[in-house]
C-alpha positions as CSV (number, residue, x, y, z in Angstrom):
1,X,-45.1,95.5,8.2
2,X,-41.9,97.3,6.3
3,X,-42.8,100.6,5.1
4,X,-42.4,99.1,1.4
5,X,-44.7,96.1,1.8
6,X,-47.4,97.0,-0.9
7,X,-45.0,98.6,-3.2
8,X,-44.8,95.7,-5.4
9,X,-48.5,96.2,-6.4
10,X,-50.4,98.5,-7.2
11,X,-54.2,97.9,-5.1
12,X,-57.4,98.6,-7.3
13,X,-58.7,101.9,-6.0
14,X,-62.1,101.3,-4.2
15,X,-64.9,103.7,-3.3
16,X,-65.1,105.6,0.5
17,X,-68.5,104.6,0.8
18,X,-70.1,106.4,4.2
19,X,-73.1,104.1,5.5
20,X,-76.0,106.6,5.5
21,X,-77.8,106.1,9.1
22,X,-80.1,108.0,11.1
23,X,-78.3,106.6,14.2
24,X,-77.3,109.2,16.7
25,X,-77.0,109.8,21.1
26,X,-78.2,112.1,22.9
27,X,-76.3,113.3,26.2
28,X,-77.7,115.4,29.2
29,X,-77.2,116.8,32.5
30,X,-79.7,118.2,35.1
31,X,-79.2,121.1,36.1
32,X,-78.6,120.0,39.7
33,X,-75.9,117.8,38.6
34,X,-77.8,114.8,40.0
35,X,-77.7,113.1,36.9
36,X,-76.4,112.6,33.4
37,X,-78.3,111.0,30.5
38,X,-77.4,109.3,27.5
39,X,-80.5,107.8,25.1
40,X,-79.2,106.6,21.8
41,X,-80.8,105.1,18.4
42,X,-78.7,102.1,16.9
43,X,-81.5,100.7,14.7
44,X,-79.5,101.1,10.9
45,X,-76.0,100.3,12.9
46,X,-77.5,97.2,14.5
47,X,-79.4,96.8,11.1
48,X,-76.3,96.0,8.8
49,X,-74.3,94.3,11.5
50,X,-77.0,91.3,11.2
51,X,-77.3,91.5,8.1
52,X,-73.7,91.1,7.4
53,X,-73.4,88.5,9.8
54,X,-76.5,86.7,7.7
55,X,-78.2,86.0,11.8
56,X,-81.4,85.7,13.1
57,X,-83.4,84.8,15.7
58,X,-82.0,84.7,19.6
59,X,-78.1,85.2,18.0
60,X,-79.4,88.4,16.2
61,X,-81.5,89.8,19.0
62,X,-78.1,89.0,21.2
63,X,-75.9,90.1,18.8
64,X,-78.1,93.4,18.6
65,X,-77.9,94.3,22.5
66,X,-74.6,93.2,22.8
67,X,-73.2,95.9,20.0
68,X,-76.1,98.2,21.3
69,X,-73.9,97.9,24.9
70,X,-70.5,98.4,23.5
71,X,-71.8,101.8,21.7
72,X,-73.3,102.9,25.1
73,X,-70.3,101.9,27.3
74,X,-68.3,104.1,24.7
75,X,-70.3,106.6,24.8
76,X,-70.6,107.0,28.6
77,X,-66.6,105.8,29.6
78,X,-64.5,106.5,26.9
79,X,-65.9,108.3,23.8
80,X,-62.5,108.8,22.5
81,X,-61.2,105.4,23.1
82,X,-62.0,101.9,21.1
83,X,-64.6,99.8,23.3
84,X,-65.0,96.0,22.3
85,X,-67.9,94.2,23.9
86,X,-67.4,90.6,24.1
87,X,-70.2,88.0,25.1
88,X,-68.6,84.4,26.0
89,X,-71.4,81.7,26.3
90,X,-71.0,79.1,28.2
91,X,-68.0,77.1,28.9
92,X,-66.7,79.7,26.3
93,X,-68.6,78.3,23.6
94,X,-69.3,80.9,20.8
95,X,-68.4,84.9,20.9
96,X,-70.7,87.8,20.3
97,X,-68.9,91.3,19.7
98,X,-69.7,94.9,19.9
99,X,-67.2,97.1,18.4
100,X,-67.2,100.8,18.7
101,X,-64.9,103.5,17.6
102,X,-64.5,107.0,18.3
103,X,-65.1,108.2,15.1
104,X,-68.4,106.9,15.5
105,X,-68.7,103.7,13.7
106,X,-69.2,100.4,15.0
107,X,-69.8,97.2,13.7
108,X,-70.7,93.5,15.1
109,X,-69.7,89.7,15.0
110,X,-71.0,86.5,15.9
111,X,-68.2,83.8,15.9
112,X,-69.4,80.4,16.9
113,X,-67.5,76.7,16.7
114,X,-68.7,74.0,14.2
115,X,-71.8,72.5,15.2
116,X,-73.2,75.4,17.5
117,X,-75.8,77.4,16.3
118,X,-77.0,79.6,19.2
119,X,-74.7,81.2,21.1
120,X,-76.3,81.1,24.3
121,X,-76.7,83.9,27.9
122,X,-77.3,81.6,30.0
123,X,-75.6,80.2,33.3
124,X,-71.9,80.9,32.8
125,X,-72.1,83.3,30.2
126,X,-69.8,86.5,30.8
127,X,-69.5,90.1,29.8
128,X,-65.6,91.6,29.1
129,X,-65.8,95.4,28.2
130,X,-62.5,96.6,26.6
131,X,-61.1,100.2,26.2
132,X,-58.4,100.5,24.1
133,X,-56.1,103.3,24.9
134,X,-53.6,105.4,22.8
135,X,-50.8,103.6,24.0
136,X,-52.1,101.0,22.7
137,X,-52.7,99.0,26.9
138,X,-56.0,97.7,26.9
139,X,-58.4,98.0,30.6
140,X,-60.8,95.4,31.0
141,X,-63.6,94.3,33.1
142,X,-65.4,91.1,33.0
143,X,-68.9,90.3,34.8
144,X,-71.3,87.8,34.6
145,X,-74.6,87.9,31.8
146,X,-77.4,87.8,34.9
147,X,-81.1,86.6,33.7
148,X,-81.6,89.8,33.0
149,X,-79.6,90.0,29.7
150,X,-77.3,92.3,28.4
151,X,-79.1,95.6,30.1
152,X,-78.5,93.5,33.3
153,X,-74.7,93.0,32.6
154,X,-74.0,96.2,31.9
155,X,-75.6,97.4,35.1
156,X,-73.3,95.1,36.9
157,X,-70.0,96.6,34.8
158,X,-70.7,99.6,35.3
159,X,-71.0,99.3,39.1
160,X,-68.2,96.8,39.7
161,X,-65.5,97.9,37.3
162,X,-66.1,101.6,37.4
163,X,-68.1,101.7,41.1
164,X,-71.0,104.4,39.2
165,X,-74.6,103.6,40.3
166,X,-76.4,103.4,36.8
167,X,-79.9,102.3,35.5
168,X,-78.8,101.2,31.9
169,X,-81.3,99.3,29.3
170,X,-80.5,98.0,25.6
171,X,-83.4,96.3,23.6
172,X,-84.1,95.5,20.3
173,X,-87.8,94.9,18.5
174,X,-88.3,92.7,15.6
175,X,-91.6,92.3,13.2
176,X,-91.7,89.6,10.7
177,X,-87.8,88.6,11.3
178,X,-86.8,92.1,10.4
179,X,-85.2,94.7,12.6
180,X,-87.2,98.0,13.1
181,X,-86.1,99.1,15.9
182,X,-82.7,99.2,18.3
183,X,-81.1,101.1,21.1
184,X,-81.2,102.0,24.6
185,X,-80.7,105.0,27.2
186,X,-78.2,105.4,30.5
187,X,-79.1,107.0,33.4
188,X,-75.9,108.1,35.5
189,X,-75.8,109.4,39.1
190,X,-73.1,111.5,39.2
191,X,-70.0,111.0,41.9
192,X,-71.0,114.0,43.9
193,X,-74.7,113.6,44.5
194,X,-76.1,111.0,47.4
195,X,-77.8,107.7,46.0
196,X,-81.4,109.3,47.6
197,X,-81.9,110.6,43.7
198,X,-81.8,107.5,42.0
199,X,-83.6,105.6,44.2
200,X,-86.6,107.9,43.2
201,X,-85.1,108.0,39.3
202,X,-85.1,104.2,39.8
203,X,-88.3,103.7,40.7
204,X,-90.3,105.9,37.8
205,X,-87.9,104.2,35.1
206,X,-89.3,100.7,36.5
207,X,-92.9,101.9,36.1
208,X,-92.3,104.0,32.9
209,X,-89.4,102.9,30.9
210,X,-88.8,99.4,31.7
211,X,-90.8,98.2,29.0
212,X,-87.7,98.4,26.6
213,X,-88.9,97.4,23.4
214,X,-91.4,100.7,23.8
215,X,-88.8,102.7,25.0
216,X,-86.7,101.8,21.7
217,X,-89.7,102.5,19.5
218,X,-90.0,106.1,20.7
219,X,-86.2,106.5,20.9
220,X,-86.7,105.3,17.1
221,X,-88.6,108.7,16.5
222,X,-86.7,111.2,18.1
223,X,-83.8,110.5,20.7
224,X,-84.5,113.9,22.0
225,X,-88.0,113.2,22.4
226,X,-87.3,110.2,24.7
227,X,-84.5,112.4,26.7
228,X,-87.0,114.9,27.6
229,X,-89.4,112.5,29.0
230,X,-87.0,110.5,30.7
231,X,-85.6,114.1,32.6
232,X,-89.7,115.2,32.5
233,X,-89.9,118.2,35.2
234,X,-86.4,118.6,35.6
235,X,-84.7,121.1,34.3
236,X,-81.2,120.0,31.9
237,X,-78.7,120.8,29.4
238,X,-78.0,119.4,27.0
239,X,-74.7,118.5,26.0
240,X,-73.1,116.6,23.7
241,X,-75.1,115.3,19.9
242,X,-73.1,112.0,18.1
243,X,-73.9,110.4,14.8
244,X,-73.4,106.8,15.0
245,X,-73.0,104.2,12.1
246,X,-72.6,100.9,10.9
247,X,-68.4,101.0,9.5
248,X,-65.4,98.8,9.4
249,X,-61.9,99.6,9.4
250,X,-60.8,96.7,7.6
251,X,-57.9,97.7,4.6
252,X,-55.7,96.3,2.4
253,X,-52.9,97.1,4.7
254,X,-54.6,96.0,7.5
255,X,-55.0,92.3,5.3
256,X,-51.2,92.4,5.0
257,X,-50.3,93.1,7.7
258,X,-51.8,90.5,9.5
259,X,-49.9,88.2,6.5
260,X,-46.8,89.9,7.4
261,X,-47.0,87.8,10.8
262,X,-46.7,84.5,9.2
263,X,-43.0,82.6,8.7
264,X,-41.3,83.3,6.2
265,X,-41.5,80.1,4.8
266,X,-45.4,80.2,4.9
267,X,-45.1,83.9,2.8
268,X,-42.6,82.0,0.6
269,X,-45.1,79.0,-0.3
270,X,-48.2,81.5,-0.7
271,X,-46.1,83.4,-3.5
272,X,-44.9,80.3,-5.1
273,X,-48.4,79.8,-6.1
274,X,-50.4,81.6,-9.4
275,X,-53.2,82.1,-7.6
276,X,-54.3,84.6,-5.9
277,X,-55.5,84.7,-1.7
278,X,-59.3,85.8,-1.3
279,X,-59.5,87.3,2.3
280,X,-63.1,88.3,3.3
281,X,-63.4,90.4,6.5
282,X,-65.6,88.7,9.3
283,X,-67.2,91.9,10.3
284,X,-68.5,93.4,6.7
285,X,-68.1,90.8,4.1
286,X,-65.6,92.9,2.1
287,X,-63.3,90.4,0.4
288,X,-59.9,91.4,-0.5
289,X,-57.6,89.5,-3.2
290,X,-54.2,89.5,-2.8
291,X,-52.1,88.3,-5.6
292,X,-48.4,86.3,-5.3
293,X,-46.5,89.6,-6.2
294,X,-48.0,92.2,-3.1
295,X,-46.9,89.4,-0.9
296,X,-42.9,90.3,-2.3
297,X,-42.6,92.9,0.3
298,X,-43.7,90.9,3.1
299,X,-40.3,89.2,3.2
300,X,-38.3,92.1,4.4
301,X,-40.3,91.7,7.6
302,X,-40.7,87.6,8.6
């Protein structure tokens, strides 16, 4: 977009409004450097995301672990890169995405064709993790959705795309339709420690902590609470605290600069009309109107 795109209009000014959440990760090491722990509360990220996205149901549950996975793969590969986690259901019919920032924030979307309501994890269904770097190159890595879900995908991505044995688990719990709980927990064994470990970490989170809608209930109280009984009798650090929230980074410059993309002619016939474009985002709802006369400066650029 040229650099005096919007100077034809002047854009109402509209309230910085920070979601309040009590969302936030926990990160750990032992003090052997066998392992390193991440347990993380999503619950009022996940929260708004569905509701913005007006779901319920499997596609909300879904939608929930999917974003849920994109914060955690963040968190534990690239916490100061973008990671988008995209769910394709079968034969590619209908998209679930987790998108998580540095800053942060993260929001969700469901995006499904005519006609389909559910978009489904079975048989063909497949995971694509994306980390956006600054140079703006993207690195991906796509595995299959197993029967095991989402915590069962991630598993997989984790060991084929970045060969680290990992334990990782996402849930969500519901009452009455309503969210009240979301999140999940990592368990990493680190690069220069044998496999012996986890097989013993392996086995006690399958007979304590594999009950994941539990496990999201407690993390739901206290993160720390659940780190310490995850790492119970072994001494750690730990080492890194992150807020997490539900946020967009839609703009108005954004929404024109997506317009400033079209042909010229198409620009042309859009400002020929009195009326004005209503643009709503697909990830928060926020609808942006664009009248004929910001669209002047789009011109200089199709």
């Amino acid at each position: 977009m040229a650099p005096d795109a919007v100077e034809t209009y002047t854009w109402p000014q509209m309230t910085d409004e920070t979601e309040s959440s009590g969302d936030r990760a926990v990160t750990a090491v032992t003090h052997d450097g066998a392992f390193r722990v991440i347990v993380m509360r999503t619950t009022d990220t996940v929260r708004r995301s569905i509701e913005t996205q007006e779901i319920e149901g499997d596609n909300a549950r879904n939608l929930a672990d999917v974003l849920s996975g994109s914060i955690l793969v963040r968190l534990t590969m690239a916490p100061t890169y973008r990671v988008q986690g995209i769910v394709r259901g079968p034969d590619q019919r209908g998209t679930l995405v987790g998108d998580s920032h540095p800053d942060g924030s993260a929001r969700g979307l469901i995006q499904r064709p005519k006609g389909l309501k559910e978009v489904s994890l079975g048989d063909g269904a497949v995971m694509v993790m994306m980390r956006t770097l600054p140079t703006g190159a993207v690195n991906q890595g796509m595995v299959e959705v197993p029967a095991s879900g989402i915590s069962g995908a991630l598993m997989g991505y984790f060991q084929a795309s970045e060969q680290i044995t990992s334990v990782a688990r996402v849930g969500c719990v519901f009452e009455g339709g309503e969210l009240v709980a979301a999140g999940g927990y990592l368990v990493q064994l680190l690069p220069e420690v044998s496999r012996a470990p986890l097989a013993v970490m392996t086995e006690r989170l399958d007979a304590d902590f594999s009950d994941i809608p539990s496990v999201v209930r407690g993390i739901q109280k206290d993160p720390d609470e659940m780190l310490s009984e995850i790492l119970w009798q072994m001494p750690f650090e730990k080492t890194q605290e992150t807020q997490l929230r539900f946020g967009c980074h839609c703009s108005s410059v954004r929404v024109l600069s997506s317009l400033a993309t079209l042909p010229r002619s198409d620009i042309e016939d859009l400002m020929s009309s009195e009326e004005s474009l209503h643009i709503t985002c697909d990830y928060c709802g926020q609808v942006y109107e664009i009248p004929p006369s910001a669209l002047a400066g789009l011109l200089s650029s199709s």
